[in-house]
Short mmCIF file of the C-alpha atoms (twelve columns), coordinates in Angstrom:
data_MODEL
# 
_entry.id   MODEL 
# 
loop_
_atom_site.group_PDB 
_atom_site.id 
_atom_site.type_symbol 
_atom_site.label_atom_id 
_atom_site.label_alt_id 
_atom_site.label_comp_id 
_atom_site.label_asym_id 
_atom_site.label_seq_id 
_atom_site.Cartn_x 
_atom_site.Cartn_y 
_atom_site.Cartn_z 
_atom_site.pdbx_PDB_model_num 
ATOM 1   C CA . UNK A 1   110.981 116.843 123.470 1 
ATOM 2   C CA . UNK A 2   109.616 114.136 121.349 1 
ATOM 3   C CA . UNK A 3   110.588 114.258 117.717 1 
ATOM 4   C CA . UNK A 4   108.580 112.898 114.700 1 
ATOM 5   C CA . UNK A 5   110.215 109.721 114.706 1 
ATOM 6   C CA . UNK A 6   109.510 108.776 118.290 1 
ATOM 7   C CA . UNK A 7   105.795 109.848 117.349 1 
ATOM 8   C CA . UNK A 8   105.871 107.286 114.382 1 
ATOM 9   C CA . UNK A 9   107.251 104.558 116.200 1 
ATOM 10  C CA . UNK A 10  103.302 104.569 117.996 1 
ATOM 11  C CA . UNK A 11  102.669 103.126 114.655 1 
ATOM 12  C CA . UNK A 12  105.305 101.175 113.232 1 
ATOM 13  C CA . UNK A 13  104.891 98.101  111.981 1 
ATOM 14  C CA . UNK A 14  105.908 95.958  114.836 1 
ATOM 15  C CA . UNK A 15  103.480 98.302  116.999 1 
ATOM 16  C CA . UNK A 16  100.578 97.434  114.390 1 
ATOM 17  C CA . UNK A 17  101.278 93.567  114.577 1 
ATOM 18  C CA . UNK A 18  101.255 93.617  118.109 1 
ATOM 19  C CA . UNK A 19  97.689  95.898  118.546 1 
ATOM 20  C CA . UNK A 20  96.635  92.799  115.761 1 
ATOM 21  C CA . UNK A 21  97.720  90.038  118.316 1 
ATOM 22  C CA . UNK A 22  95.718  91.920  121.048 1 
ATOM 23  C CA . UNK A 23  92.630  92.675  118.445 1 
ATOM 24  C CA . UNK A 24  92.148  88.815  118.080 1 
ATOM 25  C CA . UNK A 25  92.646  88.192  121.216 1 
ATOM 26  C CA . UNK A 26  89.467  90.878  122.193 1 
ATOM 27  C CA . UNK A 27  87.593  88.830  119.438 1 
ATOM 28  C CA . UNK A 28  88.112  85.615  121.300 1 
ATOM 29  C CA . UNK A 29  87.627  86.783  124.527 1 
ATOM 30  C CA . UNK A 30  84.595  88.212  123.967 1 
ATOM 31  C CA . UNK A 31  83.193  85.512  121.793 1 
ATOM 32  C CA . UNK A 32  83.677  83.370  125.057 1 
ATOM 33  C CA . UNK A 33  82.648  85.861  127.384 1 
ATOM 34  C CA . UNK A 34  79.293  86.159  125.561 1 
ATOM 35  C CA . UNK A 35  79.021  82.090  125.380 1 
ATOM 36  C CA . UNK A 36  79.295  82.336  129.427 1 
ATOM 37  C CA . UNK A 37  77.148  84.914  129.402 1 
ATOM 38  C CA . UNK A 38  73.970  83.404  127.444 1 
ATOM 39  C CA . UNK A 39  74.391  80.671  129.777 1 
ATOM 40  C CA . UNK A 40  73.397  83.244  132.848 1 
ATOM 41  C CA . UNK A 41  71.097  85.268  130.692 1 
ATOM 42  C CA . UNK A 42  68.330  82.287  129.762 1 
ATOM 43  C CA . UNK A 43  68.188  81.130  133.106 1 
ATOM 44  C CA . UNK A 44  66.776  84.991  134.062 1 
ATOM 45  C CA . UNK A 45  70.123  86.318  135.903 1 
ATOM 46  C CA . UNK A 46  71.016  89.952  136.359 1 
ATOM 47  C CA . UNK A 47  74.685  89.650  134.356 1 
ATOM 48  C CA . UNK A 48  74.128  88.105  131.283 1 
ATOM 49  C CA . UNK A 49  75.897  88.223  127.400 1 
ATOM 50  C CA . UNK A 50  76.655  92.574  127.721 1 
ATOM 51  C CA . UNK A 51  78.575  92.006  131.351 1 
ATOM 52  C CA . UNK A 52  80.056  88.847  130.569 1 
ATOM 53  C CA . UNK A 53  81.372  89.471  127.476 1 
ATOM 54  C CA . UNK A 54  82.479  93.439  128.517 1 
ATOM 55  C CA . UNK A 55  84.322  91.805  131.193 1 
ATOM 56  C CA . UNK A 56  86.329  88.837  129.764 1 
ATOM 57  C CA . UNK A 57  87.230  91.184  126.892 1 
ATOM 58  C CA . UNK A 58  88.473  94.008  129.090 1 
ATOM 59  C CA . UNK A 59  90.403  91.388  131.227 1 
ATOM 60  C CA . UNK A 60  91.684  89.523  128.431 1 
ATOM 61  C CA . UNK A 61  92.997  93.345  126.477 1 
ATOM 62  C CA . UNK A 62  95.129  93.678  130.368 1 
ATOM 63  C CA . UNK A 63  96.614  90.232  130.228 1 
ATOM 64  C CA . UNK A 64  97.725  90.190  126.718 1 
ATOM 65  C CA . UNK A 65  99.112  93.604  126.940 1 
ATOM 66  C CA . UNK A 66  101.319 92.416  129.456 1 
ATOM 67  C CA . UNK A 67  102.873 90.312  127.373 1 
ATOM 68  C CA . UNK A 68  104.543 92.977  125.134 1 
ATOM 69  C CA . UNK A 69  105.968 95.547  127.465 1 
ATOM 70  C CA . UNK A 70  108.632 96.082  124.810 1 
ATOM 71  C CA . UNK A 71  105.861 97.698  122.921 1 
ATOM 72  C CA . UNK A 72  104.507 100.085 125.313 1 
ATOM 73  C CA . UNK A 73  105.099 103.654 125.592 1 
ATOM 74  C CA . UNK A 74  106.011 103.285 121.420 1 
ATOM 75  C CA . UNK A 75  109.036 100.694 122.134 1 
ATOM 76  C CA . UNK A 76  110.541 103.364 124.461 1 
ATOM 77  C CA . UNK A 77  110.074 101.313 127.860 1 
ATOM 78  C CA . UNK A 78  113.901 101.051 128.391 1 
ATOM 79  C CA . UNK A 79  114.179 104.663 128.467 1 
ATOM 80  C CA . UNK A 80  111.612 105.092 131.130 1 
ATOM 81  C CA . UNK A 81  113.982 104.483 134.106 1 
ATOM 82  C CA . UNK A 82  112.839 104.210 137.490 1 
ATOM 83  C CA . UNK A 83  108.808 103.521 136.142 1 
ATOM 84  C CA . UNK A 84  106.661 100.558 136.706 1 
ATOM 85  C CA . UNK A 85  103.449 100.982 134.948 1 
ATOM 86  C CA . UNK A 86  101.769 97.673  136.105 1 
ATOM 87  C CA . UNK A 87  101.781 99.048  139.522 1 
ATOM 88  C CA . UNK A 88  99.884  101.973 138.273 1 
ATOM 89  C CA . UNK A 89  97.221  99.713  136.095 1 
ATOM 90  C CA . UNK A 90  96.733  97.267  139.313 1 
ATOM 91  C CA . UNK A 91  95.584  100.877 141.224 1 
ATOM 92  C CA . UNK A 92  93.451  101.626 138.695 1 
ATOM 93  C CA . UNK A 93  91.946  98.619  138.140 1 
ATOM 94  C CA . UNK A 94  91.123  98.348  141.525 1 
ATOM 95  C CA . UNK A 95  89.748  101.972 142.173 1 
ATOM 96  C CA . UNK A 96  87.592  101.712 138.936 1 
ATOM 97  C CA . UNK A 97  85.992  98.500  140.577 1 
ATOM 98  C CA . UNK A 98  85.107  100.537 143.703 1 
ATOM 99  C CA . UNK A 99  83.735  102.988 141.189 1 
ATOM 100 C CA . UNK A 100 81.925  100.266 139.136 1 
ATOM 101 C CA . UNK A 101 79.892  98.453  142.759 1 
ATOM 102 C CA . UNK A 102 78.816  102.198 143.525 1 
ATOM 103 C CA . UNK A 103 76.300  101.985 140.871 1 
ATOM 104 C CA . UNK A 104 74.891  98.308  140.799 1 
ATOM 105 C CA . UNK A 105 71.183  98.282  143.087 1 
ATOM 106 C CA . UNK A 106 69.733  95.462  144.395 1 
ATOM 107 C CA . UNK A 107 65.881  95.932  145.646 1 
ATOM 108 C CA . UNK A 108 64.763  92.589  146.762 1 
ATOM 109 C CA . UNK A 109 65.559  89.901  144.094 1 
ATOM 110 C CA . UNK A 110 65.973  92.686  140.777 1 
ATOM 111 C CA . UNK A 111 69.747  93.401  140.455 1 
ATOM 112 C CA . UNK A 112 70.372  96.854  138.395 1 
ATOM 113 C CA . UNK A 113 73.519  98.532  136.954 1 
ATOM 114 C CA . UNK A 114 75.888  95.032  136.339 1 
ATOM 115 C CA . UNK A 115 76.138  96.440  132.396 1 
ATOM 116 C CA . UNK A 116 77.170  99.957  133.988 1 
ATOM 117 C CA . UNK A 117 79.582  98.540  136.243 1 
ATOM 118 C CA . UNK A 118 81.020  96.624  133.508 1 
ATOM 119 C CA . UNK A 119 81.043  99.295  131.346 1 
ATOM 120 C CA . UNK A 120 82.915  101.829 133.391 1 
ATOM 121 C CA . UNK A 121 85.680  98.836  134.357 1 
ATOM 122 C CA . UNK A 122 86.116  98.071  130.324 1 
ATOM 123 C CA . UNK A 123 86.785  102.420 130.018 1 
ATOM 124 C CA . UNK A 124 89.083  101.824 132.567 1 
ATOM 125 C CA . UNK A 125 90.755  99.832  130.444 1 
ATOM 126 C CA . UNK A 126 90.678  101.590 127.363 1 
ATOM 127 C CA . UNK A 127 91.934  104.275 129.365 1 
ATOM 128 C CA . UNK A 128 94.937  102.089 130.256 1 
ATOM 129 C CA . UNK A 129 95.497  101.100 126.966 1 
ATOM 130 C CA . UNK A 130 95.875  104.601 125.407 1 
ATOM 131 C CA . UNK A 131 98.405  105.041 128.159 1 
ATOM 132 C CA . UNK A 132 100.605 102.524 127.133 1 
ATOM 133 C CA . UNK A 133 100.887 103.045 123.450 1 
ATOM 134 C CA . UNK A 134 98.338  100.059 122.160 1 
ATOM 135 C CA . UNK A 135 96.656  103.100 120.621 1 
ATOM 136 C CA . UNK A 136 94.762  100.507 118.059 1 
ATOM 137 C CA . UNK A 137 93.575  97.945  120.484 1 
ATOM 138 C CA . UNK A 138 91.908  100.614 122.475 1 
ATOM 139 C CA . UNK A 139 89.805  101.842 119.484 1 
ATOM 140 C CA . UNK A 140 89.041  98.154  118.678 1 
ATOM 141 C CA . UNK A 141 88.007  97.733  122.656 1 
ATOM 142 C CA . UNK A 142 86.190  100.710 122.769 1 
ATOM 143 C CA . UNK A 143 84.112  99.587  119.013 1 
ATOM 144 C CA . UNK A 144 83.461  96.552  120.607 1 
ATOM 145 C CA . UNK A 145 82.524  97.569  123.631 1 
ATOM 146 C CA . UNK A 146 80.059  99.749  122.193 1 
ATOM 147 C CA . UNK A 147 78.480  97.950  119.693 1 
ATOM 148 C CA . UNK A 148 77.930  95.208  122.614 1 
ATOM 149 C CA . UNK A 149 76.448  97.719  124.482 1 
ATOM 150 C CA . UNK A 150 73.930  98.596  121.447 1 
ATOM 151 C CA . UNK A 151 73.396  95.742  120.139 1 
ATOM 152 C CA . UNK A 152 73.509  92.764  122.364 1 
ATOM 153 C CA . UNK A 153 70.432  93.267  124.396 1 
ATOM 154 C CA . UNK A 154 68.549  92.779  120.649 1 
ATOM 155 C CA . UNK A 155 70.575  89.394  120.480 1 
ATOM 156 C CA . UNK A 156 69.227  88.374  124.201 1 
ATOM 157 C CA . UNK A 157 66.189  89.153  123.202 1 
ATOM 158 C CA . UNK A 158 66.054  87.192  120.245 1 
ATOM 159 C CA . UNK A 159 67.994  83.801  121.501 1 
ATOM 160 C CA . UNK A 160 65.753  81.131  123.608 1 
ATOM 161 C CA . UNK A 161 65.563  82.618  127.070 1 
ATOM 162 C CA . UNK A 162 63.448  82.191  130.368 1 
ATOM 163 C CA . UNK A 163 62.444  85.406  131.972 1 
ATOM 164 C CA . UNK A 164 61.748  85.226  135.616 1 
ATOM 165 C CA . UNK A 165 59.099  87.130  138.061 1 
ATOM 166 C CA . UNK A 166 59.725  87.864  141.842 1 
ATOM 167 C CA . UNK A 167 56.325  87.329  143.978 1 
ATOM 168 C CA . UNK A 168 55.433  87.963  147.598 1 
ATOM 169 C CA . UNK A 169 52.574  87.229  149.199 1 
ATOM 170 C CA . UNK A 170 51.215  88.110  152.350 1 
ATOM 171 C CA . UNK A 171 48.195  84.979  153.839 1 
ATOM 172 C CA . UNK A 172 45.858  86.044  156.281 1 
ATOM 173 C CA . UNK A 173 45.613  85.176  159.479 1 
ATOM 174 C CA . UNK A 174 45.561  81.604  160.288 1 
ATOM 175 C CA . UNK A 175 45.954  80.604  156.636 1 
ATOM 176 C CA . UNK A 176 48.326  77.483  156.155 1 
ATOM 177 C CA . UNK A 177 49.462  77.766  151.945 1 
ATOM 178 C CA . UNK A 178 50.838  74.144  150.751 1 
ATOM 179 C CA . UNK A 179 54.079  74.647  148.652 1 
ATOM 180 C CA . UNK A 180 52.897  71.397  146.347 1 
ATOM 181 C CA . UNK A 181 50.005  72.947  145.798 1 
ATOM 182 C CA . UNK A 182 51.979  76.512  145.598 1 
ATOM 183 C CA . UNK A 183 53.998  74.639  142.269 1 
ATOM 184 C CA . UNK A 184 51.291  73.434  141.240 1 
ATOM 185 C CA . UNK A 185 49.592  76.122  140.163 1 
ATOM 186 C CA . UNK A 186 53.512  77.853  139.214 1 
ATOM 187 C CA . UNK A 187 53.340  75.248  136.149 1 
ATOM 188 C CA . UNK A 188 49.709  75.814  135.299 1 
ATOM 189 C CA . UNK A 189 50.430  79.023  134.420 1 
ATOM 190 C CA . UNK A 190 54.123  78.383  132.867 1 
ATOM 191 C CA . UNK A 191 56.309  78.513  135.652 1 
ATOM 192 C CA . UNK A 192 58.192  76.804  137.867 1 
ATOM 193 C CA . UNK A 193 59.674  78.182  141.653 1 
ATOM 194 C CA . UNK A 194 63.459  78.421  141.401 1 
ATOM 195 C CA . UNK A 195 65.363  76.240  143.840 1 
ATOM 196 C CA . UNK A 196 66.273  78.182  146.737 1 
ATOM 197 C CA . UNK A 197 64.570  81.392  145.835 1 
ATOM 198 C CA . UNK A 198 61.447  80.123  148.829 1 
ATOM 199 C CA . UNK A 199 61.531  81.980  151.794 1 
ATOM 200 C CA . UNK A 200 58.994  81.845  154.465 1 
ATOM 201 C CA . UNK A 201 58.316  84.361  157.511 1 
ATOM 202 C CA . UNK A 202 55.624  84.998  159.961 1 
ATOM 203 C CA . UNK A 203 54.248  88.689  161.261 1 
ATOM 204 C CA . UNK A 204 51.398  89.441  163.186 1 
ATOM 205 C CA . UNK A 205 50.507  85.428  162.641 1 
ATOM 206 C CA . UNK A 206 50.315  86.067  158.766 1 
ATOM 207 C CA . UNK A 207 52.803  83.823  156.602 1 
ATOM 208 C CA . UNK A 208 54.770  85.854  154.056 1 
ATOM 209 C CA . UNK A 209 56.421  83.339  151.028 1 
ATOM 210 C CA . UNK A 210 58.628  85.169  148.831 1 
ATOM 211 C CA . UNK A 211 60.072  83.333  145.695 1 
ATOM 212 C CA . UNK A 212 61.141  83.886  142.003 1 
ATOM 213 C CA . UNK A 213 59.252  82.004  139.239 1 
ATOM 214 C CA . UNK A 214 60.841  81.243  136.273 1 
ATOM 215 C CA . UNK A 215 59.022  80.780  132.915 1 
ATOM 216 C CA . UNK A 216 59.561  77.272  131.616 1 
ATOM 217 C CA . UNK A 217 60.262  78.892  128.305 1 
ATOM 218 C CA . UNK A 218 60.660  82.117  126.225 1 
ATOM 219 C CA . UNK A 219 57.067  81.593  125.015 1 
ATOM 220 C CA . UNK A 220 55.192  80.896  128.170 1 
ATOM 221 C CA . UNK A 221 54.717  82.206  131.213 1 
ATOM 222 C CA . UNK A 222 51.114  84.270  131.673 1 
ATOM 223 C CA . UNK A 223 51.801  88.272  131.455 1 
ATOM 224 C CA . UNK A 224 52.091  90.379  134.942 1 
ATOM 225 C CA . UNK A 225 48.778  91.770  134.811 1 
ATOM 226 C CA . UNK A 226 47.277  88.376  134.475 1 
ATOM 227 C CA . UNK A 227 48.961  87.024  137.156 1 
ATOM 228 C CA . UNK A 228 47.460  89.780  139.396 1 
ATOM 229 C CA . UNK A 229 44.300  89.466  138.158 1 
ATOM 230 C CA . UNK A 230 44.064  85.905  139.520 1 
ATOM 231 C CA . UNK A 231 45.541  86.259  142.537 1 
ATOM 232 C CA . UNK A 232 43.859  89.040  143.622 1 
ATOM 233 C CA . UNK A 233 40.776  85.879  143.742 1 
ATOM 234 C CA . UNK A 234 43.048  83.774  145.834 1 
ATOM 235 C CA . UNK A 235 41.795  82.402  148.564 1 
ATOM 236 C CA . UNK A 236 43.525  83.184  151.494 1 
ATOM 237 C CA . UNK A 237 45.411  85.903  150.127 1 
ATOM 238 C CA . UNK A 238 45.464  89.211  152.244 1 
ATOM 239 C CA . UNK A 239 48.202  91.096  149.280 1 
ATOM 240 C CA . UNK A 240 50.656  90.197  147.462 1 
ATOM 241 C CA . UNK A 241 53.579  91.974  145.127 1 
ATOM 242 C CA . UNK A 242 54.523  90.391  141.783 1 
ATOM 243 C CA . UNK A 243 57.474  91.937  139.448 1 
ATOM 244 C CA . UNK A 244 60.202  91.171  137.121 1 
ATOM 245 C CA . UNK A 245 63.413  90.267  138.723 1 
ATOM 246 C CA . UNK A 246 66.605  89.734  137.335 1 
ATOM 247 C CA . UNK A 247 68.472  87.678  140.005 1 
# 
């Protein structure tokens, strides 16, 4: 039965200096995570700063954990014979990733739930770390976690950024578009066509071109409605479907 001494050794000293090593190393982790991130985020991507940073962090508060297993379990891992507890993390990393895919949706080129996923992985962790004894790291994962959660998507918003639109449109019969002239009229109004977002079919001898747009910066770009508004004067244009996409 545990006594009071084995529950102070949880937070002895040495146990405190270690949680500090793995606080900084959550600091720096994320800090680079987010850097990544940004990266993804202006150019209009589904994961940006929140799952980036969420991520590295959470990975980076596993690795450096591993690095002290003579302060897990309070400094009482010798006297846990028989156990291997990194055989038990590496199952539940991996079933919390199964977890984690189950709620990211893709619907043409908008990609949902990446922050979810990300989120559920990092509780994982936190989970993992309460396990083992780093009682203080976890609270400083889970404060982080949350307050990227909160606040990070104000940040996003804030920084330089180019937001990107997903349009389809359906030509009528016998119609032949030009892409030149297709781009052309993306940078009038503020765009440009991603590379390798085109595609091109044919039904019922109508072309269909599907492609994401992405605003040549945070400030330009015309609004939805406008864009709807024009096309719906297109010539050759039978219909067409235009909507935000995170890709």
């Amino acid at each position: 039965m545990p006594t009071v001494d084995f529950l102070r050794a949880y937070w002895s000293s040495g146990e405190l200096a270690t949680n500090g090593v793995v606080l900084l190393n959550l600091l720096g982790a994320l800090a680079l995570g987010l850097l990544v991130g940004y990266e993804r985020s202006y150019h209009g991507r589904a994961a940006g700063m929140r799952t980036y940073g969420l991520v590295c962090m959470a990975s980076a508060s596993l690795t450096v954990i591993c690095g002290y297993p003579a302060q897990w379990f309070g400094g009482h891992m010798t006297e846990l014979v028989g156990t291997d507890p990194t055989r038990v993390i590496q199952g539940i990393v991996t079933g919390i990733g199964f977890l984690g895919a189950g709620v990211i949706m893709r619907e043409g080129f908008n990609i949902s739930g990446l922050t979810t996923a990300a989120s559920i992985w990092a509780s994982s962790v936190i989970g993992v770390m309460v396990g083992v004894g780093f009682y203080l790291g976890a609270m400083g994962l889970a404060f982080l976690s949350a307050m990227a959660m909160i606040f990070l998507s104000k940040l996003e918003a804030w920084l330089p950024s180019r937001h990107a639109i997903a349009i389809s449109m359906r030509f009528k019969v016998g119609y032949e578009p030009q892409e030149d002239a297709l781009r052309r009229m993306a940078l009038e109004r503020g765009y440009e066509i991603a590379g390798g977002s085109l595609t091109i079919g044919l039904a019922e001898g109508k072309q269909e071109w599907k492609f994401v747009a992405l605003a040549l910066s945070k400030r330009s770009g015309a609004p939805l409605a406008k864009l709807a508004a024009e096309m719906c004067h297109f010539e050759g244009i039978e219909s067409f479907h235009v909507t935000h996409a995170r890709n």
